[in-house]
C-alpha positions as CSV (number, residue, x, y, z in Angstrom):
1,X,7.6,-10.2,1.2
2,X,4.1,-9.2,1.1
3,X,4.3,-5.2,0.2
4,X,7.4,-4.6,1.2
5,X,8.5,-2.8,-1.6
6,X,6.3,0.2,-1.4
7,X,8.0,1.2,1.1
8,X,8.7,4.4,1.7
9,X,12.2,6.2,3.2
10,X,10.7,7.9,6.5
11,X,12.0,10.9,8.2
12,X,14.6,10.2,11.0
13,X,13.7,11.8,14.4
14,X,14.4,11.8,17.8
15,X,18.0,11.7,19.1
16,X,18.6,9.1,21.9
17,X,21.7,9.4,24.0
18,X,21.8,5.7,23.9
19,X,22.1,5.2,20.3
20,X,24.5,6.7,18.5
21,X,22.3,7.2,15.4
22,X,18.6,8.5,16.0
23,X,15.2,6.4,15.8
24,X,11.4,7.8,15.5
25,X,10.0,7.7,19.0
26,X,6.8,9.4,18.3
27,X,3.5,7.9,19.7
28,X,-0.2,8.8,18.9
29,X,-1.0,6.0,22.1
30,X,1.7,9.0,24.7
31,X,-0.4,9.8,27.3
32,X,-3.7,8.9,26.1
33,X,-6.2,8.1,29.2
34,X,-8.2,5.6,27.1
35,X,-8.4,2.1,28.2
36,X,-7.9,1.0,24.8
37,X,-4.6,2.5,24.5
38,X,-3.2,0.7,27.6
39,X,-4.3,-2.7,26.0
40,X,-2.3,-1.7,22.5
41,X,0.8,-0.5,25.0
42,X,1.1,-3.3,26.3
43,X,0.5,-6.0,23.3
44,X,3.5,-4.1,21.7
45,X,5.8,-3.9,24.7
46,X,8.8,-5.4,23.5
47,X,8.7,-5.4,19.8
48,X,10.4,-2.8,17.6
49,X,10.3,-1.2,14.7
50,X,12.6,-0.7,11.9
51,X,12.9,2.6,9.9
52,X,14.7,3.7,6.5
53,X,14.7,2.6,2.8
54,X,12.7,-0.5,4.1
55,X,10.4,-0.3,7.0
56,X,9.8,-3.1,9.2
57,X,9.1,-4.8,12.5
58,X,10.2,-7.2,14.6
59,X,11.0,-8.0,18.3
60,X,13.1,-8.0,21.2
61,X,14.2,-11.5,22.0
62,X,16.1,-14.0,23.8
63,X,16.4,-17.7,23.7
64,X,15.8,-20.5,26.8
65,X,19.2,-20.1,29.2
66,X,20.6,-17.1,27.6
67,X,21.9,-15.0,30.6
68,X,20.3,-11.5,31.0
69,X,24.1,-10.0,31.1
70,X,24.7,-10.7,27.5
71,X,23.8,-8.6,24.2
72,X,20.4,-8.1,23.7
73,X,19.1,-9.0,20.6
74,X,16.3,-8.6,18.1
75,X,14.4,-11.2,14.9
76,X,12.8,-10.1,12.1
77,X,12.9,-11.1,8.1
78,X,15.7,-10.8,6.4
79,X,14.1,-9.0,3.5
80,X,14.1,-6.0,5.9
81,X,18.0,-6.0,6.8
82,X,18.8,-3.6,3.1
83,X,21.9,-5.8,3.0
84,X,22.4,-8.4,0.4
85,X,23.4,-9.2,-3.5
86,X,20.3,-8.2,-5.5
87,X,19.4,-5.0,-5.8
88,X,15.6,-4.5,-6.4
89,X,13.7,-1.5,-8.2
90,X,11.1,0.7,-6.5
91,X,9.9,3.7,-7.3
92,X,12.8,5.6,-5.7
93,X,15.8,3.7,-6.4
94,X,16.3,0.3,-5.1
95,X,16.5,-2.0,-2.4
96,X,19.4,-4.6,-1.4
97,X,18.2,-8.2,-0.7
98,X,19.8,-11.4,-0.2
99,X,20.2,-13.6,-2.7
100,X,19.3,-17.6,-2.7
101,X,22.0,-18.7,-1.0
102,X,23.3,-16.1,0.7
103,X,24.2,-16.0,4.4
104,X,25.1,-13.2,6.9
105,X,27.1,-14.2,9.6
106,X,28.2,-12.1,12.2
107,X,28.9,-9.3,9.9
108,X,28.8,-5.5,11.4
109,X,26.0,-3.6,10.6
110,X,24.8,0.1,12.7
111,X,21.4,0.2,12.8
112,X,19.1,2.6,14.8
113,X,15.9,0.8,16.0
114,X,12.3,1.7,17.6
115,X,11.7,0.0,21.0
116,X,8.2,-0.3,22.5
117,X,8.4,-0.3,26.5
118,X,4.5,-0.6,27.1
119,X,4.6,2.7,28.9
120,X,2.2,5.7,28.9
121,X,4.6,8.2,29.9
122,X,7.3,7.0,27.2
123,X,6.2,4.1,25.0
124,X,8.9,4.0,23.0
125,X,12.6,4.4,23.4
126,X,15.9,3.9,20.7
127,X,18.4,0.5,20.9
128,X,21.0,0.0,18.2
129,X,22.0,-3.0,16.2
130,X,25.7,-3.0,15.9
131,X,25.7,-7.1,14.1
132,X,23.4,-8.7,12.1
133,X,24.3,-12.0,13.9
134,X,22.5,-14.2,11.1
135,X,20.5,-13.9,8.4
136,X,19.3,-15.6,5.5
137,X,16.3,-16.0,2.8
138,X,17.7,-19.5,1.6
139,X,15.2,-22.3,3.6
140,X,13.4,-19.1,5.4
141,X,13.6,-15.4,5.6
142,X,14.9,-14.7,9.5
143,X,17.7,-11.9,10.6
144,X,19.0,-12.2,14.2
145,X,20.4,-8.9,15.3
146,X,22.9,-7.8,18.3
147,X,22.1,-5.3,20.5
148,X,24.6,-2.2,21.9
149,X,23.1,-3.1,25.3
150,X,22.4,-6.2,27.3
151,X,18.8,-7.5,28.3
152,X,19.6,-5.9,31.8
153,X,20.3,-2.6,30.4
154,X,17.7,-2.4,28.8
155,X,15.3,-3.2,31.1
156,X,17.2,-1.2,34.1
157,X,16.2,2.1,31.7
158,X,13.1,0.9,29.9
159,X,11.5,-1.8,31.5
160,X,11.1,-4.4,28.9
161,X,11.6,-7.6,29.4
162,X,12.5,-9.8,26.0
163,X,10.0,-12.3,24.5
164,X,11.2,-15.9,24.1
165,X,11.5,-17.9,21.2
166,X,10.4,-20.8,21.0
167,X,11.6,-24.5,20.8
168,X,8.2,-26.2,19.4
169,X,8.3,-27.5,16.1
170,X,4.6,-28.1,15.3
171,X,1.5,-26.2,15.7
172,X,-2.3,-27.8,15.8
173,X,-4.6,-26.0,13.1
174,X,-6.7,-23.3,14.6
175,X,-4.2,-22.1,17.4
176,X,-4.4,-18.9,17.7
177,X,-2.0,-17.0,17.5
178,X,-0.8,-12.5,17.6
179,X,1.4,-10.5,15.4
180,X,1.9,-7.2,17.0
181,X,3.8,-4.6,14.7
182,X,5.5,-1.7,16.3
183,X,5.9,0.0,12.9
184,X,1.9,-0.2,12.4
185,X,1.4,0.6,16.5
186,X,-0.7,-2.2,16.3
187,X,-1.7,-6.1,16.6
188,X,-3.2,-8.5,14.6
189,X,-5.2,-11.7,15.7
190,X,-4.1,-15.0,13.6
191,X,-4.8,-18.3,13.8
192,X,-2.9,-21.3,12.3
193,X,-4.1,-22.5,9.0
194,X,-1.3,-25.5,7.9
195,X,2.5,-26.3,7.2
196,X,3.1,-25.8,4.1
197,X,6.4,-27.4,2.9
198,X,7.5,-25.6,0.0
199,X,6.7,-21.9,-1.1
200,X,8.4,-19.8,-4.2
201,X,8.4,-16.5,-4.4
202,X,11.2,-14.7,-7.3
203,X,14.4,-16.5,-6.2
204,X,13.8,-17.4,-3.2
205,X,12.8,-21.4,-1.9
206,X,10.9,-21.7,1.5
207,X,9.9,-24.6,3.6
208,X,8.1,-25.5,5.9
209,X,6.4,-22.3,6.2
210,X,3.4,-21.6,8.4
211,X,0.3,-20.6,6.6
212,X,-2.1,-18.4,8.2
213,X,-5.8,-18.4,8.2
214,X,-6.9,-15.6,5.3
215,X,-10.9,-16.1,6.1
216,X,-10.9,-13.4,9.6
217,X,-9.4,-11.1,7.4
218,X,-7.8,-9.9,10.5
219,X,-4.2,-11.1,9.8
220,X,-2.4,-9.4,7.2
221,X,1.3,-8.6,6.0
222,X,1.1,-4.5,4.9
223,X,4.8,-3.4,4.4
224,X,5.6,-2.5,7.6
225,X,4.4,-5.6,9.3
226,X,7.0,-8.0,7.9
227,X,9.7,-9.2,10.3
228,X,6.6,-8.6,13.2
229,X,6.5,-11.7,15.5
230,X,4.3,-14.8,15.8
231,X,2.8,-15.2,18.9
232,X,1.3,-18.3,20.5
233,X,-1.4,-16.8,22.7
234,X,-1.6,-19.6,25.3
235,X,2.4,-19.2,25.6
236,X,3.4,-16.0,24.7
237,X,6.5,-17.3,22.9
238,X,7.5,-16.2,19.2
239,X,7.4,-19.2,16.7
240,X,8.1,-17.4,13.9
241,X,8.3,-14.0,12.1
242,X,5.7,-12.4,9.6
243,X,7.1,-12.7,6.0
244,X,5.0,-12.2,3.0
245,X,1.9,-12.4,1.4
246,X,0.3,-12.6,-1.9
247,X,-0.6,-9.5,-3.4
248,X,-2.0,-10.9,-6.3
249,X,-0.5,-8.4,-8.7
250,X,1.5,-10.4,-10.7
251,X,2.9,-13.4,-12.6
252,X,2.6,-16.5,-9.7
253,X,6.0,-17.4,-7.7
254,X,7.2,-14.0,-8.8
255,X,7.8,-10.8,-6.0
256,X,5.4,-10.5,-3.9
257,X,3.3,-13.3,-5.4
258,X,4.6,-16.2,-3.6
259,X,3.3,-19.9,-4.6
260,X,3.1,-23.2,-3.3
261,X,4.9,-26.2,-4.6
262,X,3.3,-29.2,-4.7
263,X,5.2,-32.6,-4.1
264,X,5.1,-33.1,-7.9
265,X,6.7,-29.7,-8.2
266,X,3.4,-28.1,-9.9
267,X,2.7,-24.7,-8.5
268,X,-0.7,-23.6,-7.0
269,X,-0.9,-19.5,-6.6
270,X,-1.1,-18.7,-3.0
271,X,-4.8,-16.6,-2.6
272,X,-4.7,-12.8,-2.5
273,X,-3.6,-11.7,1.2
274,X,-2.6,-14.9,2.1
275,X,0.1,-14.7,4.9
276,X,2.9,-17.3,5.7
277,X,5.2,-17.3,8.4
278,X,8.9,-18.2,8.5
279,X,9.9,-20.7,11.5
280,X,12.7,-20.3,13.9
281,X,13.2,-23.0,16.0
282,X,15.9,-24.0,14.3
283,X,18.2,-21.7,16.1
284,X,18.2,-23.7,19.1
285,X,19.9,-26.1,17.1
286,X,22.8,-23.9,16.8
287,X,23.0,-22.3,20.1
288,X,26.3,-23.1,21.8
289,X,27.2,-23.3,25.5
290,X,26.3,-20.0,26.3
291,X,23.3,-19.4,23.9
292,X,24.8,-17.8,21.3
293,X,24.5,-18.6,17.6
294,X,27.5,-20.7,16.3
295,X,26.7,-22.4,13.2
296,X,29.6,-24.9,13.7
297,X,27.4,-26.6,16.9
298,X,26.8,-30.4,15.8
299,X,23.3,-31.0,14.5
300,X,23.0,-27.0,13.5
301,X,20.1,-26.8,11.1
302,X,21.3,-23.3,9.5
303,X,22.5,-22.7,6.1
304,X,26.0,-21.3,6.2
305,X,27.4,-18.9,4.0
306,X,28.8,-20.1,1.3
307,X,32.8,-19.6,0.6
């Protein structure tokens, strides 16, 4: 989970008359006539950010046939739902995680969230979780969120179109890729360093994860940035979501010092900063007639919760 738990609980802001609870809307890149700024508007258009106990990022989504009539929805990690079994200490209390195992599946969950539209006048603009449709940190750390709104009501009042996940399962070396964060305002250039099949970190097992290349030193997972999608730049589709990085701080395969296992089940520290990725094509093997997530579709991939 990279740095994740230094975060910090943020002050709530603005008040959005379409969310019920309010979100932080505020912009250093409103109305800014540099042509940098339009660049960074519109990298972030359609990713979102996620305040509270545990900040985070992630993205507006949608899946290959999902009609834009239906619920609207949003990935990140997760790490960054503060919903789970284990509670874990920071400096101001603690913060609820998911424990090996554990599955969310369509459980209710009111969430206010930060949308970037990619506009000068108003780049950003509050949408509200009211499921988290599926999560998990058992396999890989991905949360699937519903929307109040559809993808055409959205884009009727902000303009903002979803990204699509993607169905590709492999990834050549080198491919570069982007992870914008709308809780950093920015985006980060990556490029694919290898699968790597199995990763610890505390009590949590991983696998395949992609591993990012640490020598551009331009890719990084700050808290904040985790849940912040992968994006193939030749595409533009997500293939997976940022979600943690070795900080280098403590015992190896312990918080926020993840490790990889080797086939003998030795286990080789990650390096300091190193980033990984969680896939998620595997929700396409779950999706049923109408794109939604159904874990009982045949061939679904998904851990389900357990009884």
């Amino acid at each position: 989970m990279g740095k994740f738990l230094a975060a910090l609980i943020l002050g709530i802001g603005v008040t959005s008359a379409h969310a019920q609870l309010s979100c932080d809307t505020s912009s250093d890149l409103k109305g800014s006539k540099q042509p940098a700024a339009f660049v960074v508007l519109e990298e972030l258009k359609g990713t979102v950010a996620m305040g509270g106990n545990n900040v985070c990022s992630g993205a507006l989504v949608t899946f290959t046939g999902r009609t834009s009539f239906t619920p609207a929805l949003v990935l990140s990690a997760a790490h960054c739902s503060d919903r789970g079994k284990l509670q874990i200490p920071i400096s101001n209390g603690s913060l609820a995680m998911l424990d090996a195992g554990e599955v969310f599946y369509h459980v209710s969950y009111r969430r206010p969230l930060t949308l970037d539209t990619g506009g000068m006048d108003e780049p950003r603009t509050c949408v509200e979780a009211d499921e988290i449709v599926y999560g998990t940190m058992t396999g890989a750390d991905i949360l699937l969120l519903r929307l109040t709104e559809t993808y055409d009501q959205i884009e009727r009042r902000a303009g903002v179109k979803p990204l699509l996940v993607s169905q590709d399962t492999s990834f050549p070396a080198d491919m570069p890729l982007r992870m914008p964060s709308s809780y950093w305002q920015n985006d980060r250039a990556c490029q694919v360093d290898t699968v790597v099949e199995k990763v610890k970190e505390h009590r949590w097992l991983w696998g395949p994860l992609l591993r990012l290349r640490l020598e551009a030193n331009t890719c990084s997972i700050p808290h904040g940035a985790s849940g912040a999608p992968a994006i193939r730049k030749d595409t533009n589709e997500i293939i997976g979501v940022a979600g943690t990085a070795n900080d280098a701080t403590g015992v190896p395969c312990e918080l926020n010092n993840p490790c990889e296992l080797d086939a003998d089940g030795s286990a080789q520290a990650a390096r300091k900063e190193q980033p990984y990725v969680h896939f998620v094509h595997k929700f396409y093997t779950c999706l049923d007639a109408a794109r939604n997530v159904d874990l009982d579709t045949p061939g679904c991939l998904l851990p389900r919760p357990q009884p």
